[in-house]
C-alpha positions in Angstrom: -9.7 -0.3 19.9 -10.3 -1.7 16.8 -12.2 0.9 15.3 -9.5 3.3 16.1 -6.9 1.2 14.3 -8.8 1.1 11.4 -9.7 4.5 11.5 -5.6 4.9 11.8 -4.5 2.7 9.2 -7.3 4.5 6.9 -5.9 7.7 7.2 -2.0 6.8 7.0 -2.7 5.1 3.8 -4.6 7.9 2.7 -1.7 10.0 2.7 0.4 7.5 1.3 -2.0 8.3 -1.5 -1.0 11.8 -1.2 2.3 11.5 -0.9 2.2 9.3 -4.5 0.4 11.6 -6.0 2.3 14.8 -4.9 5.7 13.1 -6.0 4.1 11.3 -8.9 3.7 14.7 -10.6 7.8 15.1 -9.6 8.8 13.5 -13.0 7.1 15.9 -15.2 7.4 19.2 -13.2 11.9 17.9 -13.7 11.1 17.5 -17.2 9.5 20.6 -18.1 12.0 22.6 -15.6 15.1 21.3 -16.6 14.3 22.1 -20.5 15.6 25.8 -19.9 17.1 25.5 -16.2 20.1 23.7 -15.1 19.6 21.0 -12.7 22.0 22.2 -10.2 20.2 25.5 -10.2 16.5 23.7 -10.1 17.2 21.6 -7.2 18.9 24.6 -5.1 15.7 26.7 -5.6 13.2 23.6 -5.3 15.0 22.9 -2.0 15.3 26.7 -0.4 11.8 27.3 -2.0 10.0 24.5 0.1 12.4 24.8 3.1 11.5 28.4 3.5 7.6 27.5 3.0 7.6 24.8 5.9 9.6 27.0 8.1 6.7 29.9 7.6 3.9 26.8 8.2 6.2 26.0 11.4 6.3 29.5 12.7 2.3 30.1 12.2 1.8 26.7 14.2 4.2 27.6 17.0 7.1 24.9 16.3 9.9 25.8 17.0 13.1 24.4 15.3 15.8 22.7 16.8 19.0 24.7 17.4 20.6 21.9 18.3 24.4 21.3 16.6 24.2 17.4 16.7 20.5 17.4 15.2 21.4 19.7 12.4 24.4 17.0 11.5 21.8 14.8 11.5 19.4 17.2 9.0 22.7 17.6 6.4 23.1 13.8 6.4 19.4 13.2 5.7 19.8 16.3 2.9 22.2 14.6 1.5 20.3 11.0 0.9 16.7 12.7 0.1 17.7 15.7 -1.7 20.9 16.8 -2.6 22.4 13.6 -4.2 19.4 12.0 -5.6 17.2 15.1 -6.9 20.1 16.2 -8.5 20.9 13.0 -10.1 17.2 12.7 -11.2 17.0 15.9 -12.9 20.0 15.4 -15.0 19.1 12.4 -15.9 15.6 13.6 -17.0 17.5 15.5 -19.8 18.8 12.3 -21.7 16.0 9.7 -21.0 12.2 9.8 -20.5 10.1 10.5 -17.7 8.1 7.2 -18.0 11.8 5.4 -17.9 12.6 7.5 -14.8 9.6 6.8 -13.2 10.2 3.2 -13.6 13.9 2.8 -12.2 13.3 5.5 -9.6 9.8 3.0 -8.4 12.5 0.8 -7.1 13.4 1.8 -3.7 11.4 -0.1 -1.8 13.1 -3.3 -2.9 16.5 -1.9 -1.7 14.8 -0.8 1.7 13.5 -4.1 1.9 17.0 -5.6 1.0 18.5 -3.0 3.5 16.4 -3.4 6.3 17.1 -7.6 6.2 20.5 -7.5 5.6 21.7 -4.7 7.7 19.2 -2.9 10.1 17.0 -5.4 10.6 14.4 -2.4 12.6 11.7 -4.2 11.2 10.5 -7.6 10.9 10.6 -8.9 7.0 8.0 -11.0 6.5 7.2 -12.9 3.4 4.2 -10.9 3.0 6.5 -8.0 3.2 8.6 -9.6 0.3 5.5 -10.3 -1.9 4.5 -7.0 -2.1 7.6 -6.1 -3.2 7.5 -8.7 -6.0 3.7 -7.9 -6.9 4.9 -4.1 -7.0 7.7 -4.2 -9.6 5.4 -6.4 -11.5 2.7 -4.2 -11.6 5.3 -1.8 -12.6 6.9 -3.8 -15.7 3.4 -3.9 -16.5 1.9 -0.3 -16.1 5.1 0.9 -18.0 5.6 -1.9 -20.5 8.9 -3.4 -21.9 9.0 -1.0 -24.5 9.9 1.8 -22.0 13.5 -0.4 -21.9 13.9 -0.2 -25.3 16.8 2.4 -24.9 18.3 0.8 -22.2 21.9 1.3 -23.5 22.0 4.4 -24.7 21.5 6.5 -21.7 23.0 4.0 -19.8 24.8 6.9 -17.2 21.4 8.1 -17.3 20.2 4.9 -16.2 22.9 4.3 -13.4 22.4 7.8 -11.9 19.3 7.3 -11.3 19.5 4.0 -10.0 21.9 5.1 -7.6 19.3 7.6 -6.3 17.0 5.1 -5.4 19.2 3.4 -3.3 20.0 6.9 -1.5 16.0 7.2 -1.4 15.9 4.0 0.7 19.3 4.6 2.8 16.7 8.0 4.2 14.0 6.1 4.5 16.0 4.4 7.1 17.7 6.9 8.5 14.6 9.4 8.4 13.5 7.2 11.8 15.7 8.3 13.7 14.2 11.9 13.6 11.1 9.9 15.8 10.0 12.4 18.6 10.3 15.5 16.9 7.5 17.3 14.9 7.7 16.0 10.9 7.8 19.2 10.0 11.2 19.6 11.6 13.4 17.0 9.7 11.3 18.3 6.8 12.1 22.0 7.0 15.4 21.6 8.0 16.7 18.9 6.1 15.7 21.3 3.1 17.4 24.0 4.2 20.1 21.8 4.9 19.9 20.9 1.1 20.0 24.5 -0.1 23.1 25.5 1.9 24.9 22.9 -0.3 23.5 23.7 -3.5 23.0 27.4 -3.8 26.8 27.6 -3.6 27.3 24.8 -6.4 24.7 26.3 -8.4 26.3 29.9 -8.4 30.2 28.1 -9.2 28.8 25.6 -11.7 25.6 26.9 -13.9 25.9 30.9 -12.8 21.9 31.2 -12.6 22.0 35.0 -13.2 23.0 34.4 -17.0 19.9 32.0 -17.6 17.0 32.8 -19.6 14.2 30.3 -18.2 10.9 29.9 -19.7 7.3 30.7 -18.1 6.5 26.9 -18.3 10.0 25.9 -16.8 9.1 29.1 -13.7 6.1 27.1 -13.2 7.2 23.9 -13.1 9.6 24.7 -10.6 7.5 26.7 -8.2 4.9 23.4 -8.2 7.9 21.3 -7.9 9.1 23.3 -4.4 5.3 23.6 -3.5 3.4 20.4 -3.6 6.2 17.3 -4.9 8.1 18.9 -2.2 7.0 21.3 0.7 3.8 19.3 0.9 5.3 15.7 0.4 8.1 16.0 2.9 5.7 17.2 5.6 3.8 13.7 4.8 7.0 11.8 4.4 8.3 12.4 7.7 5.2 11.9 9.5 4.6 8.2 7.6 8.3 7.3 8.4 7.2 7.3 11.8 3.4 5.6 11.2 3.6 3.3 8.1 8.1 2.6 8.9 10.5 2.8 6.4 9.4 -0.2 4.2 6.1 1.1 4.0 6.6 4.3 3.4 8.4 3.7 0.7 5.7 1.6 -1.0 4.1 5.2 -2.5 7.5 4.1 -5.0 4.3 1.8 -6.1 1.5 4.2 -6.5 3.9 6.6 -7.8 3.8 4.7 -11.4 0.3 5.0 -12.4 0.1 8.1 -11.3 3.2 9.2 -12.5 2.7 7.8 -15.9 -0.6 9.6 -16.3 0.6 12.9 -15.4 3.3 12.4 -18.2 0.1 11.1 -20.4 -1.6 14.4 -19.4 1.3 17.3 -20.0 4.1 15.3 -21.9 1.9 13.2 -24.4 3.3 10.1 -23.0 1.2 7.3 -23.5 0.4 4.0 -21.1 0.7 -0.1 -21.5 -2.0 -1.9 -22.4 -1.6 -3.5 -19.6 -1.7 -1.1 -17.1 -5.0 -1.9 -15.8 -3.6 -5.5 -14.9 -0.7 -3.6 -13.6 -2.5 -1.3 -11.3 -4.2 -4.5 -9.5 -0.6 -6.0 -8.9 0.4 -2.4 -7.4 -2.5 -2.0 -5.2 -1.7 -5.9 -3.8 2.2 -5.0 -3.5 1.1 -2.0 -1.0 -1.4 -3.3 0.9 1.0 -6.6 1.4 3.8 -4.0 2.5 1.8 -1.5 4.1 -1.5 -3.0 6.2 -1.1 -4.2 9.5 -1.2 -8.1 9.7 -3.7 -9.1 13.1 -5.2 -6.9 15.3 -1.0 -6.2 17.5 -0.3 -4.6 14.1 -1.8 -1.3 14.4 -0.2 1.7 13.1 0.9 4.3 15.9 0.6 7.6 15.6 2.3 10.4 17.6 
């Protein structure tokens, strides 16, 4: 039994991993796509693009999709707190302040799951290990990103509160996103995105009229890796942790995101890191594990 669990927990957190790493690369993809194309218009296609991909990946493994009127309410409202508010939120705000700055304010949700989760749901248990993880995590963030990455706090301070308001929609559907339990992740995935594009294809043709855009090959690119991998890929993993790792954990990846995040932008935007990132890391990697590994051998992680 125990092997199993560790065998479990093992591969859970090595999607988590994933998951970092495939929204990590988000921030730069929105940068570089939002340079020539509106962020209406990039969302509406990042979310049609991707929900169209898992619904081909659901058709060639046999799943079918809920026609269900009560479950698709239930897609919308989860469209509306993982994609449609916050994405778009995140990619205008990329065009007045930096991705490293971004990265940094956007880390942040796993404090207001935490925050949500013991003063309103209460679904799971918040323990004090649960609450030093989140303090070891946004110090190893302050760290990896370095105080000079507030220095123009002020100036884009809309910027700022836009995107801090899509963290907190990030952890209101990290909540919510349990209640999908029992059906395939792919589902809530596929059809949450769908969900998405329904809203913002029409508020991209009203608002940025798309067919009068010029993009560039990089922004193209950008976009089709955003759909792809930061978003295709990710919310297949997502949904599936939501149910294994819960809400709280899930939403550690906020965590991991950083470093990775920050060297993507090191890579492809010429962004460079903290001196002490290295320290930073350590305190991220503690701040995960406190919020994410099973404490005692009752604590396994369940799969389905």
């Amino acid at each position: 039994m125990d092997s199993r669990q560790d065998s479990n927990i093992t591969i859970e957190l090595a999607l988590l991993v994933a998951l970092a790493t495939l929204w990590g690369g988000s921030y730069t993809f929105i940068k570089l796509g939002v340079a020539t194309i509106p962020p209406i218009t990039l969302i509406a296609a990042r979310t049609a693009i991707a929900g169209l991909l898992l619904m081909a990946v659901m058709w060639a493994r046999g799943i079918k999709m809920s026609t269900d009127g009560a479950t698709w309410q239930r897609f919308a409202f989860q469209a509306v707190l993982n994609s449609v508010i916050p994405w778009t939120l995140i990619a205008w705000s990329e065009r007045h302040v930096d991705a490293a700055l971004a990265t940094i304010l956007n880390s942040a949700g796993p404090i207001f799951t935490f925050l949500l989760t013991a003063i309103v749901t209460r679904h799971e248990t918040t323990t004090p290990r649960k609450l030093l993880g989140v303090v070891a995590g946004m110090a190893g963030i302050l760290l990896i990103v370095g105080v000079d990455a507030f220095r123009d706090i002020g100036s884009g301070l809309i910027a700022e509160a836009a995107i801090i308001t899509a963290t907190i929609c990030y952890a209101c559907a990290a909540i919510f996103g349990r209640s999908f339990k029992g059906l395939d992740p792919m589902a809530p995935a596929a059809g949450s995105l769908l969900a998405g594009a329904a809203v913002l294809i029409p508020a991209s043709l009203i608002v940025e009229r798309p067919w009068t855009l010029s993009p560039s090959l990089s922004s193209v690119l950008a976009l089709l890796a955003l759909a792809t991998f930061s978003t295709a890929a990710a919310f297949a993993i997502y949904f599936r942790l939501i149910q294994t790792l819960g809400s709280v954990g899930t939403t550690a990846q906020a965590y991991l995101r950083v470093p990775i995040g920050v060297a993507i932008s090191v890579a492809f935007l010429g962004e460079t890191l903290s001196r002490t990132a290295w320290i930073g890391l350590a305190c991220v990697v503690v701040g995960v594990a406190a919020m994410t590994i099973p404490a005692g051998r009752r604590a396994g992680v369940k799969t389905s």
